[in-house]
N, CA, C and O atoms as a GROMACS GRO file, in nm:
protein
  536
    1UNK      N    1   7.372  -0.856  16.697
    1UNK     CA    2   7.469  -0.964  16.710
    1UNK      C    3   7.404  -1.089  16.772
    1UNK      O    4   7.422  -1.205  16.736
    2UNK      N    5   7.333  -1.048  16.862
    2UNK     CA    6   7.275  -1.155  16.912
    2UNK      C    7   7.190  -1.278  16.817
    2UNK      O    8   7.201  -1.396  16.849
    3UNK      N    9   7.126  -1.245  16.724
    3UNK     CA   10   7.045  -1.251  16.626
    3UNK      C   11   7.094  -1.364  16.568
    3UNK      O   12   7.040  -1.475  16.567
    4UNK      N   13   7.263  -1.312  16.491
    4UNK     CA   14   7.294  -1.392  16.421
    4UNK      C   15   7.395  -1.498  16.520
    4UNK      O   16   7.458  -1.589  16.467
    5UNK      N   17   7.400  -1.481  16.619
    5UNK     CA   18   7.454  -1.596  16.756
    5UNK      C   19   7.319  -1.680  16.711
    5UNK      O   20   7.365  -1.788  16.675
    6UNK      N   21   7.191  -1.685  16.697
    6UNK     CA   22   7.105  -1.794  16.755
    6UNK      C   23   7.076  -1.865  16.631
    6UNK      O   24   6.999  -1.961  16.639
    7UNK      N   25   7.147  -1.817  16.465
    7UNK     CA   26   7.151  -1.902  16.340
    7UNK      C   27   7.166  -2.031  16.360
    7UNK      O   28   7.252  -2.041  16.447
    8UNK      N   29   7.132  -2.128  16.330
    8UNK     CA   30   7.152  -2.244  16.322
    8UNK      C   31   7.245  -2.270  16.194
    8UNK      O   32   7.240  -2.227  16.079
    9UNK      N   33   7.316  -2.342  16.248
    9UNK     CA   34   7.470  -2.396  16.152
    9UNK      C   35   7.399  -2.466  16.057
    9UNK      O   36   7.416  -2.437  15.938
   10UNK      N   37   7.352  -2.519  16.076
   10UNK     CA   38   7.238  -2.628  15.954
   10UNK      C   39   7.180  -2.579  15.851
   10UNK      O   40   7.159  -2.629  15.741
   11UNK      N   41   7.143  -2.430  15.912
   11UNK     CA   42   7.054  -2.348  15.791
   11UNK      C   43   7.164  -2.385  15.663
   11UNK      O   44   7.116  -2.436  15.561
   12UNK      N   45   7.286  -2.363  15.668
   12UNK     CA   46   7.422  -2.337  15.582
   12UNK      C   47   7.386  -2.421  15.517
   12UNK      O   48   7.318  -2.392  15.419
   13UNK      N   49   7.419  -2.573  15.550
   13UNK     CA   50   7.388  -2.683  15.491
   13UNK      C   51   7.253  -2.684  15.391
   13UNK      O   52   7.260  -2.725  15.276
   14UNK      N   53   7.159  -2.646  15.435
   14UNK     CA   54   7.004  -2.667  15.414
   14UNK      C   55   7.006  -2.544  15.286
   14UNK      O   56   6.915  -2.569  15.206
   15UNK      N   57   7.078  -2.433  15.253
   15UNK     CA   58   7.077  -2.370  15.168
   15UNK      C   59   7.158  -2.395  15.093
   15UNK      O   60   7.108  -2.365  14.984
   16UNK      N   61   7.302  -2.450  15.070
   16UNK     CA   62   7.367  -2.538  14.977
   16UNK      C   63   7.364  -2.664  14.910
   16UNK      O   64   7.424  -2.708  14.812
   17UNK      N   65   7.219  -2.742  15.042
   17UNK     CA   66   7.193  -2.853  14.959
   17UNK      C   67   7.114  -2.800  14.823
   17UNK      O   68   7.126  -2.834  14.706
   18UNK      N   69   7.019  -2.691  14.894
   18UNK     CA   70   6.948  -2.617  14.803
   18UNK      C   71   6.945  -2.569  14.668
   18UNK      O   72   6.869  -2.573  14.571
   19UNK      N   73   7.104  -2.500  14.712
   19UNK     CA   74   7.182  -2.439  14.574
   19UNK      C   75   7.165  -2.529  14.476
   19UNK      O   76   7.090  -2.501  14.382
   20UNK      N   77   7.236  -2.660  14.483
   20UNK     CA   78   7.306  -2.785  14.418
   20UNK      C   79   7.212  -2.802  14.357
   20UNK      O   80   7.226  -2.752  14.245
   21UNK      N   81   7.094  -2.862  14.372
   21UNK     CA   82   6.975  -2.933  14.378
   21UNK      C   83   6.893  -2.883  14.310
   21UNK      O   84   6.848  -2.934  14.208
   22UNK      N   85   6.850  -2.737  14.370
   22UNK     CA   86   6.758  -2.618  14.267
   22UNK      C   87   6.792  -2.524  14.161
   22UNK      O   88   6.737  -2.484  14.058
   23UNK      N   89   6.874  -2.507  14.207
   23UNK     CA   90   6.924  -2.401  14.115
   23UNK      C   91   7.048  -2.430  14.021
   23UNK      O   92   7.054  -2.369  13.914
   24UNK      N   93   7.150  -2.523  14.057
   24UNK     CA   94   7.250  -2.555  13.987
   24UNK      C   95   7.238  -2.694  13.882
   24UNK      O   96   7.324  -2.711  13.796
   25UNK      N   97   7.135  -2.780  13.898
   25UNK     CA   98   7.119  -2.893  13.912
   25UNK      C   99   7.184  -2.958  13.891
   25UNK      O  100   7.160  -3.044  13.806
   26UNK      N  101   7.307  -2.951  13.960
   26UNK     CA  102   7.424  -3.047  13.999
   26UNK      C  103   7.357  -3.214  14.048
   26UNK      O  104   7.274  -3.225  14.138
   27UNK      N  105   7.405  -3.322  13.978
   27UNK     CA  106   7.400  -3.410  14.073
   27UNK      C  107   7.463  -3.463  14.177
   27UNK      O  108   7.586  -3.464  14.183
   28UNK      N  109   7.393  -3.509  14.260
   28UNK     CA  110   7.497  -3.524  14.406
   28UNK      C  111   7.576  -3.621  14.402
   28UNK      O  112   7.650  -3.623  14.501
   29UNK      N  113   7.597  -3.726  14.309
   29UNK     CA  114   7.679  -3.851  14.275
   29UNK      C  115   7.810  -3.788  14.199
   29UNK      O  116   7.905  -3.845  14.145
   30UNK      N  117   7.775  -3.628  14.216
   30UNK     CA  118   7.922  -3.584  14.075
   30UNK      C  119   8.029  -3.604  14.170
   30UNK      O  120   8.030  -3.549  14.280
   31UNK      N  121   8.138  -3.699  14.120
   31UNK     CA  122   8.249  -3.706  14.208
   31UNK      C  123   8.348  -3.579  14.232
   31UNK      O  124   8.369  -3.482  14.158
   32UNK      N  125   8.388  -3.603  14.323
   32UNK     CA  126   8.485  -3.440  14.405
   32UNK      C  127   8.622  -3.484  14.355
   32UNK      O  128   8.692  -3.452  14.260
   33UNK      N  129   8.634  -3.586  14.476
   33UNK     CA  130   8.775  -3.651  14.481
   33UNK      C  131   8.796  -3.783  14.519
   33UNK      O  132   8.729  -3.840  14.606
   34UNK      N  133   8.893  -3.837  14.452
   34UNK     CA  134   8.896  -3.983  14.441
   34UNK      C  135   9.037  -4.031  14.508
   34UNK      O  136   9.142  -3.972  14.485
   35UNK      N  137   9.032  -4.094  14.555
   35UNK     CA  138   9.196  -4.129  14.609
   35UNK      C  139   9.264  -4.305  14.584
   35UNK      O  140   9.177  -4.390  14.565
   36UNK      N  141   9.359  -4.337  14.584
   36UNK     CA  142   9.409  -4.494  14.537
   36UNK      C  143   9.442  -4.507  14.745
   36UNK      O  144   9.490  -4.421  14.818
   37UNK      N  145   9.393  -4.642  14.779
   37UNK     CA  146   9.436  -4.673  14.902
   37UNK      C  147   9.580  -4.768  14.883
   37UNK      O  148   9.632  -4.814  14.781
   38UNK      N  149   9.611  -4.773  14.998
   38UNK     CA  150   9.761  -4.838  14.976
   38UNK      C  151   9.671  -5.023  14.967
   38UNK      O  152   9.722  -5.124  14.918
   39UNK      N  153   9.591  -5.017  15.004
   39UNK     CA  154   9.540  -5.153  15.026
   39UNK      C  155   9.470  -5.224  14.863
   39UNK      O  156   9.420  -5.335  14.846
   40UNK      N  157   9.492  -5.098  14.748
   40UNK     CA  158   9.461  -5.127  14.650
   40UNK      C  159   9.266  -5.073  14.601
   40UNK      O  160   9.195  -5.107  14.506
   41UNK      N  161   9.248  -5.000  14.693
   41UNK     CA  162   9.083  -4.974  14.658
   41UNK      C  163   9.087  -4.832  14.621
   41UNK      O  164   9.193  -4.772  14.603
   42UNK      N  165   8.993  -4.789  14.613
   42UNK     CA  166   8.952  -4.642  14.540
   42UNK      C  167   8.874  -4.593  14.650
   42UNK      O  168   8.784  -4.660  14.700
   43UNK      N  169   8.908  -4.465  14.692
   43UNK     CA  170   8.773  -4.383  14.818
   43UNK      C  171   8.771  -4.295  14.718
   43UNK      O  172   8.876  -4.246  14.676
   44UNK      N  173   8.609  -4.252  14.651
   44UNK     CA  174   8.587  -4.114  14.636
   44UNK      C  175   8.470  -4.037  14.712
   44UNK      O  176   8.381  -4.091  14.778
   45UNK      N  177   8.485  -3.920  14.693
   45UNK     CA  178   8.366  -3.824  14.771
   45UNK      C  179   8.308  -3.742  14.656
   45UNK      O  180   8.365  -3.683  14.564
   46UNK      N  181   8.167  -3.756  14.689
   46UNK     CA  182   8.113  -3.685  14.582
   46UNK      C  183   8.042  -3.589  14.648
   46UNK      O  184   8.086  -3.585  14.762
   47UNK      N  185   7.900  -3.463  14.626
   47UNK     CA  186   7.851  -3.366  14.690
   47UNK      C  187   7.802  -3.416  14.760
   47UNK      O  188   7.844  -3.377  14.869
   48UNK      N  189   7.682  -3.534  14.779
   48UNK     CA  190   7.648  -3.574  14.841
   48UNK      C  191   7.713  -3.639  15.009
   48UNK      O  192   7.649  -3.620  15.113
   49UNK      N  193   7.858  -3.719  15.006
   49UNK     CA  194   7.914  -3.689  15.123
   49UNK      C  195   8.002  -3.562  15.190
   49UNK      O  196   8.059  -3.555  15.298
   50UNK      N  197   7.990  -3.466  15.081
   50UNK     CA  198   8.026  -3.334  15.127
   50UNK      C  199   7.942  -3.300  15.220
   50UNK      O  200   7.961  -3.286  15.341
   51UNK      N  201   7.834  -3.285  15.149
   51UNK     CA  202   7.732  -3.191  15.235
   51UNK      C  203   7.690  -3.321  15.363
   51UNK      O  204   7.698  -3.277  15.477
   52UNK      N  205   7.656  -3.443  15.354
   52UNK     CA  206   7.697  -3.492  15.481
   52UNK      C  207   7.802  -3.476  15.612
   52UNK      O  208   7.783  -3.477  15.734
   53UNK      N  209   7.905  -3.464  15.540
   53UNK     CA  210   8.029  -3.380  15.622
   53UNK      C  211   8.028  -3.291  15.691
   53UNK      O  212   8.072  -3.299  15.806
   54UNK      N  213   7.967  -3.163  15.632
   54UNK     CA  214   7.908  -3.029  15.656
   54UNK      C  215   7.816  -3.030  15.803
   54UNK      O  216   7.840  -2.985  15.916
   55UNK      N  217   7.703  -3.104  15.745
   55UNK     CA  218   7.588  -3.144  15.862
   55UNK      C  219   7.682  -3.211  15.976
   55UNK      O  220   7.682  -3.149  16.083
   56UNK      N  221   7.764  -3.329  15.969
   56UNK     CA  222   7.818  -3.333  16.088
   56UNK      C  223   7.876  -3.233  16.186
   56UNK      O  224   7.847  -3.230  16.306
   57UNK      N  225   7.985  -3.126  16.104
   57UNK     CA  226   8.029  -3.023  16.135
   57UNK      C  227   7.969  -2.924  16.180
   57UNK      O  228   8.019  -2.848  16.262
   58UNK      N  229   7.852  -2.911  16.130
   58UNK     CA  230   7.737  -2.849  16.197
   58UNK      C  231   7.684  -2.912  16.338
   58UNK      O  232   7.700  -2.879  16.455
   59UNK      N  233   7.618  -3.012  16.279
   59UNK     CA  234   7.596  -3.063  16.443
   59UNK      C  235   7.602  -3.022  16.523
   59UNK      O  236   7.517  -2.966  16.593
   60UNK      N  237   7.783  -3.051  16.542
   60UNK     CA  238   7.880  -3.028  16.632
   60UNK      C  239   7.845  -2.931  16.711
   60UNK      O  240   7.815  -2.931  16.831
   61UNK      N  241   7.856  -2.787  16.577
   61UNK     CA  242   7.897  -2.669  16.652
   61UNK      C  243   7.773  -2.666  16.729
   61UNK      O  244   7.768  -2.631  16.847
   62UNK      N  245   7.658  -2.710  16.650
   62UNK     CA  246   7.494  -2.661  16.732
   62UNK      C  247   7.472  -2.724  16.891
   62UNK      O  248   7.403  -2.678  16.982
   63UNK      N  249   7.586  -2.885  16.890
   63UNK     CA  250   7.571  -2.926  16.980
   63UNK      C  251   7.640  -2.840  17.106
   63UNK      O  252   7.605  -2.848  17.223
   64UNK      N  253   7.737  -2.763  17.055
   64UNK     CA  254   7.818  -2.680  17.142
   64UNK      C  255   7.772  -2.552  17.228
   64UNK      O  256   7.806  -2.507  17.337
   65UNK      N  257   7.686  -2.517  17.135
   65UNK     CA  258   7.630  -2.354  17.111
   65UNK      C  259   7.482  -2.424  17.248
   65UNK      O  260   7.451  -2.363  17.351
   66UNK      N  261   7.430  -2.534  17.211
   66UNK     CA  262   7.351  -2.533  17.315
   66UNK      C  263   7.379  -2.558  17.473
   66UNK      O  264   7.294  -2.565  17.561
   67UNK      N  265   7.500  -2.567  17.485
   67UNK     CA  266   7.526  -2.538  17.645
   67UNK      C  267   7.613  -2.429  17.692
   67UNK      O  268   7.719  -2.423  17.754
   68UNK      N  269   7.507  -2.321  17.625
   68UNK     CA  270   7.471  -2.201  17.648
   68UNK      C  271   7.338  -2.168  17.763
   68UNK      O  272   7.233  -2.230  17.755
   69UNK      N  273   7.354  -2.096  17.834
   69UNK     CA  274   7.228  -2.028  17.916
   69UNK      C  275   7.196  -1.925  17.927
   69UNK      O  276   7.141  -1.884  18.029
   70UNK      N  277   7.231  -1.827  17.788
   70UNK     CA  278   7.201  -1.722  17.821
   70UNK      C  279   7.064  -1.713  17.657
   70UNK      O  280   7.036  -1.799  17.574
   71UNK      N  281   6.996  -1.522  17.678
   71UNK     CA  282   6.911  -1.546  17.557
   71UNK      C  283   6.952  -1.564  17.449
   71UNK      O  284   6.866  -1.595  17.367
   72UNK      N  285   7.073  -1.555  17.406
   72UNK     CA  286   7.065  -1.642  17.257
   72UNK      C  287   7.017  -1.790  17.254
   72UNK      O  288   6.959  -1.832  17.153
   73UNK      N  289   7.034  -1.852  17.337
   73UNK     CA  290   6.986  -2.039  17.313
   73UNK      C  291   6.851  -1.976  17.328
   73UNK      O  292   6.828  -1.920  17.221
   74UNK      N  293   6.778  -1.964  17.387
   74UNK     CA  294   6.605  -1.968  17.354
   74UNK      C  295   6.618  -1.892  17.204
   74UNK      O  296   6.545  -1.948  17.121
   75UNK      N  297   6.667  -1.815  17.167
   75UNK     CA  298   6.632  -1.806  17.012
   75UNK      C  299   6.666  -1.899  16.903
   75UNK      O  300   6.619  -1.927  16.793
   76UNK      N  301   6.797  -1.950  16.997
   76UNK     CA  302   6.839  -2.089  16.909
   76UNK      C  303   6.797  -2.211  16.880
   76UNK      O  304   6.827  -2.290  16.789
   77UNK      N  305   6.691  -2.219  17.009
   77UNK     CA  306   6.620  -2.329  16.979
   77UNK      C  307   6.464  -2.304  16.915
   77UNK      O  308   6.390  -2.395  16.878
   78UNK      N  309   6.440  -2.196  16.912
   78UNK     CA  310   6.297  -2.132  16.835
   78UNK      C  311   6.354  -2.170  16.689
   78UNK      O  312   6.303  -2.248  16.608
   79UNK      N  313   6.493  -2.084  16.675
   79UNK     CA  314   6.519  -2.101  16.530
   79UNK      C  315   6.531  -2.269  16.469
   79UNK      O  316   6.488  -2.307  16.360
   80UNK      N  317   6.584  -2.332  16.547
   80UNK     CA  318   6.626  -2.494  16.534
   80UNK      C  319   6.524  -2.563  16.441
   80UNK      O  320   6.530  -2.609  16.327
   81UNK      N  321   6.375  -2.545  16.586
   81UNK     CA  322   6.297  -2.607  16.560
   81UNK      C  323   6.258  -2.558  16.432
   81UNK      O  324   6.259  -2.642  16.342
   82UNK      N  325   6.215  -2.404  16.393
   82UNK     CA  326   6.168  -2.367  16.309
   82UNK      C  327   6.250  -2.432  16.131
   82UNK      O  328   6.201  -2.459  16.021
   83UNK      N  329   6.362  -2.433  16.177
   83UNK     CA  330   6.497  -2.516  16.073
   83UNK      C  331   6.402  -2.649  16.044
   83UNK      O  332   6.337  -2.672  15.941
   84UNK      N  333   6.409  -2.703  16.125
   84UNK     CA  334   6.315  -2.878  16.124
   84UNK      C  335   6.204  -2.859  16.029
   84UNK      O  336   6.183  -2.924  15.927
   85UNK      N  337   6.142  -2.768  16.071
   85UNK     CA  338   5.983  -2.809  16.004
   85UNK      C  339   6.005  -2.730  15.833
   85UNK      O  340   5.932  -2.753  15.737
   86UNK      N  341   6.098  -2.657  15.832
   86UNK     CA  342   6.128  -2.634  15.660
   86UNK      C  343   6.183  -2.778  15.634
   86UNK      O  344   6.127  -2.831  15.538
   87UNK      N  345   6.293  -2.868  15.704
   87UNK     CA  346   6.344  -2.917  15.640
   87UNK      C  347   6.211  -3.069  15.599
   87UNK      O  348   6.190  -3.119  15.488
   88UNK      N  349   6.138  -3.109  15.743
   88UNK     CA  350   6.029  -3.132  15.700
   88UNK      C  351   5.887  -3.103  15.628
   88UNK      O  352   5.796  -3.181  15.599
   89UNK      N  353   5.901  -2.966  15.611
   89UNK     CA  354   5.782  -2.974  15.456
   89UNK      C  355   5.856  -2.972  15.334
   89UNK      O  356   5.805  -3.010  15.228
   90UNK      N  357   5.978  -2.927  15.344
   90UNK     CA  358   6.060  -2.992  15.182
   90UNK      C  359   6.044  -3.110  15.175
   90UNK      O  360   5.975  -3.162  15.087
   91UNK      N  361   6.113  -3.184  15.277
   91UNK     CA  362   6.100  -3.388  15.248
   91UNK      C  363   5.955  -3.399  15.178
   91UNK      O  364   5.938  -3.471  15.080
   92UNK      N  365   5.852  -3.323  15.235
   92UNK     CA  366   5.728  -3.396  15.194
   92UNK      C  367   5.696  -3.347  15.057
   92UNK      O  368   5.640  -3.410  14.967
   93UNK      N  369   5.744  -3.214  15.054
   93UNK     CA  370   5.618  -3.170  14.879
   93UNK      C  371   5.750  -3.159  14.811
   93UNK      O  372   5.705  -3.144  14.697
   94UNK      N  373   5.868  -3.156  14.795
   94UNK     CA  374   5.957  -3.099  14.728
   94UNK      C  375   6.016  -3.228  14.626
   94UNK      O  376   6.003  -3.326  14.699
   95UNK      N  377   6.061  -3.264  14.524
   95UNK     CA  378   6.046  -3.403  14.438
   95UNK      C  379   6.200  -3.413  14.484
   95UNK      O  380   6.238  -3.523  14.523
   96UNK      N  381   6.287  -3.310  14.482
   96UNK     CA  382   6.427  -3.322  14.451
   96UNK      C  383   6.484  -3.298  14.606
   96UNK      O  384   6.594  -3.247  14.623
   97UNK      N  385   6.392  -3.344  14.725
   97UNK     CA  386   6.432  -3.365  14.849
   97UNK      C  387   6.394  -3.499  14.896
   97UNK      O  388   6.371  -3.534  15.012
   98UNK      N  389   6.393  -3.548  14.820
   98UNK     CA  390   6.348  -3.684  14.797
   98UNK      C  391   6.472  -3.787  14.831
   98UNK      O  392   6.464  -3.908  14.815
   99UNK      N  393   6.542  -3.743  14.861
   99UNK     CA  394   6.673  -3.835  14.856
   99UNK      C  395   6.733  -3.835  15.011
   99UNK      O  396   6.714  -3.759  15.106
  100UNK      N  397   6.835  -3.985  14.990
  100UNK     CA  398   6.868  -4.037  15.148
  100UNK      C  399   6.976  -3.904  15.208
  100UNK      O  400   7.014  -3.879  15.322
  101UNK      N  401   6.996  -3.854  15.110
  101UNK     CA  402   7.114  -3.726  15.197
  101UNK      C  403   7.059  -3.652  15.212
  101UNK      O  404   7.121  -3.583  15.292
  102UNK      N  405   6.932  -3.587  15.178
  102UNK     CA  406   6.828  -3.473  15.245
  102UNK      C  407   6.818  -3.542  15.389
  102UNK      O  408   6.868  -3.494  15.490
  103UNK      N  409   6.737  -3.681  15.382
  103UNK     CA  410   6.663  -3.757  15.469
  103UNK      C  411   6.767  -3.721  15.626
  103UNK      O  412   6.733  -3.684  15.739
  104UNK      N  413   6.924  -3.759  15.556
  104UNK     CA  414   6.951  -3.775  15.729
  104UNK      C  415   7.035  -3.662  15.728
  104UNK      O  416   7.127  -3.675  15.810
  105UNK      N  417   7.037  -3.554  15.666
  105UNK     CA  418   7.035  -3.376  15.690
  105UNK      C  419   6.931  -3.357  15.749
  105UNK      O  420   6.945  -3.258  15.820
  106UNK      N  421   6.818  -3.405  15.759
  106UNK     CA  422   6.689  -3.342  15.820
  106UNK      C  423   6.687  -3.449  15.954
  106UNK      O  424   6.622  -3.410  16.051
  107UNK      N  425   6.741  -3.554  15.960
  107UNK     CA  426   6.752  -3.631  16.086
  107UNK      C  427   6.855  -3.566  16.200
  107UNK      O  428   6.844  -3.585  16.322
  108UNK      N  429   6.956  -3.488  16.139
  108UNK     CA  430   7.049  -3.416  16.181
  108UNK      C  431   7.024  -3.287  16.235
  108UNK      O  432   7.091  -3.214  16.308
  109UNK      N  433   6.914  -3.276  16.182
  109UNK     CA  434   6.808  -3.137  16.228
  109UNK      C  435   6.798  -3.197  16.340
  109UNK      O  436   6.861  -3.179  16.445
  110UNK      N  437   6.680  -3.303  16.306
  110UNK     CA  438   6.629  -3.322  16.436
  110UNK      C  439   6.679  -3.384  16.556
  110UNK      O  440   6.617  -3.394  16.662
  111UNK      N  441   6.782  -3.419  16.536
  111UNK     CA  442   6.891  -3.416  16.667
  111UNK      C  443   6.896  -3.337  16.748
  111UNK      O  444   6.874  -3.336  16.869
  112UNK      N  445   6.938  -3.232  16.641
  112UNK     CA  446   6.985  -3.098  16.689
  112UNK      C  447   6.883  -3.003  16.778
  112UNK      O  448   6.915  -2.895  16.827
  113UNK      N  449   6.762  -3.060  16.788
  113UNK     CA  450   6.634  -2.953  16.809
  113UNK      C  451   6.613  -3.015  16.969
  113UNK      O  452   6.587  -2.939  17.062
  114UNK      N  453   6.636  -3.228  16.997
  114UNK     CA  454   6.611  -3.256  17.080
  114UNK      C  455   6.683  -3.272  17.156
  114UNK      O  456   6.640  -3.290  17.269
  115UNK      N  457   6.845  -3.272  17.130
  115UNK     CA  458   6.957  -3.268  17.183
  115UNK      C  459   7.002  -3.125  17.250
  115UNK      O  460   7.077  -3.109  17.347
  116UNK      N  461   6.931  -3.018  17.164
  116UNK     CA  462   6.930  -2.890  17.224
  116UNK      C  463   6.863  -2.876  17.334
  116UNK      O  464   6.936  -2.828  17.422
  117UNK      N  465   6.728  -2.901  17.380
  117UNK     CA  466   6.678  -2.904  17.446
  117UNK      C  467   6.720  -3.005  17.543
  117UNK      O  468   6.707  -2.958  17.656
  118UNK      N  469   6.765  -3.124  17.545
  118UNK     CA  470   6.817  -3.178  17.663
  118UNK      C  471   6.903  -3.116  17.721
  118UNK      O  472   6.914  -3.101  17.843
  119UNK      N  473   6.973  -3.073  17.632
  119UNK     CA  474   7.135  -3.017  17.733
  119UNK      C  475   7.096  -2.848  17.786
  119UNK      O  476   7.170  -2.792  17.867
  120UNK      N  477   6.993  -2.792  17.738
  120UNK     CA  478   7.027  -2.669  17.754
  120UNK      C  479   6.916  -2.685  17.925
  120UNK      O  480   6.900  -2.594  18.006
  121UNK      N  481   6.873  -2.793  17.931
  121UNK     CA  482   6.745  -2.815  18.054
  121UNK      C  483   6.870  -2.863  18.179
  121UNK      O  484   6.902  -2.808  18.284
  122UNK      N  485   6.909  -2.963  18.126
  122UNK     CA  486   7.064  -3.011  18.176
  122UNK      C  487   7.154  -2.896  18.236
  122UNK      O  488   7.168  -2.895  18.359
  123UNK      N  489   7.208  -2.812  18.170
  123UNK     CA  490   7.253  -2.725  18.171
  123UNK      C  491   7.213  -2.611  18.277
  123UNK      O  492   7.285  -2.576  18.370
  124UNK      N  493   7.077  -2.555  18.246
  124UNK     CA  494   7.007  -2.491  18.357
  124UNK      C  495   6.965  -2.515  18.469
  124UNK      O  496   6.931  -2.428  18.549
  125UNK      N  497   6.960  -2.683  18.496
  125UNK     CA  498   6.947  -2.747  18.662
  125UNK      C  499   7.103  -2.765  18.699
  125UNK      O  500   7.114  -2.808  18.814
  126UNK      N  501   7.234  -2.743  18.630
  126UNK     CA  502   7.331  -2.714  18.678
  126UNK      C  503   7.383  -2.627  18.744
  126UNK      O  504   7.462  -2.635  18.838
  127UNK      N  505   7.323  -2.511  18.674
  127UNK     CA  506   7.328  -2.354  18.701
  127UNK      C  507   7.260  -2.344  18.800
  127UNK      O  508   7.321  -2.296  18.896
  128UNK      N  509   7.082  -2.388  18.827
  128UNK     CA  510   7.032  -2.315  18.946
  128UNK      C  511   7.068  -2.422  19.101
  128UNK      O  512   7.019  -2.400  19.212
  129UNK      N  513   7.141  -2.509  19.075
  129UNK     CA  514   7.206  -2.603  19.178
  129UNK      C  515   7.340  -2.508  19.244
  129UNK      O  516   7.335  -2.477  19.363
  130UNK      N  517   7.443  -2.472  19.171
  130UNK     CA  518   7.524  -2.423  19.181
  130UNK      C  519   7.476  -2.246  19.282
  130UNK      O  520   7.516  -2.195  19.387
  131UNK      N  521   7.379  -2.210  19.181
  131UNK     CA  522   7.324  -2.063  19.281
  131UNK      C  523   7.217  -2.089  19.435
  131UNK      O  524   7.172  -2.002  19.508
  132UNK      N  525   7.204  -2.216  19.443
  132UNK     CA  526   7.162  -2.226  19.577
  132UNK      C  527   7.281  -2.241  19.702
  132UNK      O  528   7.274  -2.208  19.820
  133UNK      N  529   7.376  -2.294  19.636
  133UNK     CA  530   7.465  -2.288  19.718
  133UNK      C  531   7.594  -2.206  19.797
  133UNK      O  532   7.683  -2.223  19.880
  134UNK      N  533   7.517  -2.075  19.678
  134UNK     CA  534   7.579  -1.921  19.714
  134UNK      C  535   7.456  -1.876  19.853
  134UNK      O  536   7.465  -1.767  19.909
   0.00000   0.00000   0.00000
């Protein structure tokens, strides 16, 4: 159980951009849903701000999961980082990661890897502040 506690939410993302892209070759401009505004304009969403969506939602949770102090966050952040550097050797050799919604899925990584590590350091000079004063 522990194991799958230290998954990174991103992987999700990072294997459905995957799907789309490699294996389905969906394009990411295929529109989802389109809506009429009362103001007279058109919003649509296509895969591409899906899976942006996703990564935010992810984020989130990763941002959550790291103010944690117990051993799942050190696996979570082994796994994180390890998340980053796939998502950075795809950007580099991969043709069809080539695009601005990989780019800031993998910026979203790397949030997530340095933002983890702030808070979870944060986090642990909270904790050993608090046990000196027992």
């Amino acid at each position: 159980m522990l194991f799958f506690a230290a998954i990174p939410t991103l992987l999700y993302v990072f294997i459905a951009y995957n799907f789309i892209v490699l294996v389905s070759h969906l394009s990411l401009q295929n529109p989802l849903l389109q809506f009429s505004m009362l103001s007279g304009g058109h919003l649509s969403f296509n895969l591409s701000d899906l899976l942006l969506i996703l990564g935010i939602l992810a984020l989130y949770i990763e941002l959550i999961k790291s103010t944690r102090t117990n051993t799942a966050s050190v696996l979570d952040h082994v796994f994180s980082m390890l998340l980053f550097v796939l998502f950075l050797v795809e950007f580099l050799l991969v043709k069809t990661a080539a695009s601005s919604t990989f780019f800031i899925l993998m910026l979203m990584q790397m949030l997530d890897v340095i933002a983890g590590f702030s808070i979870s350091i944060t986090a642990a000079r909270r904790d050993m502040s608090f046990d000196q004063n027992h």
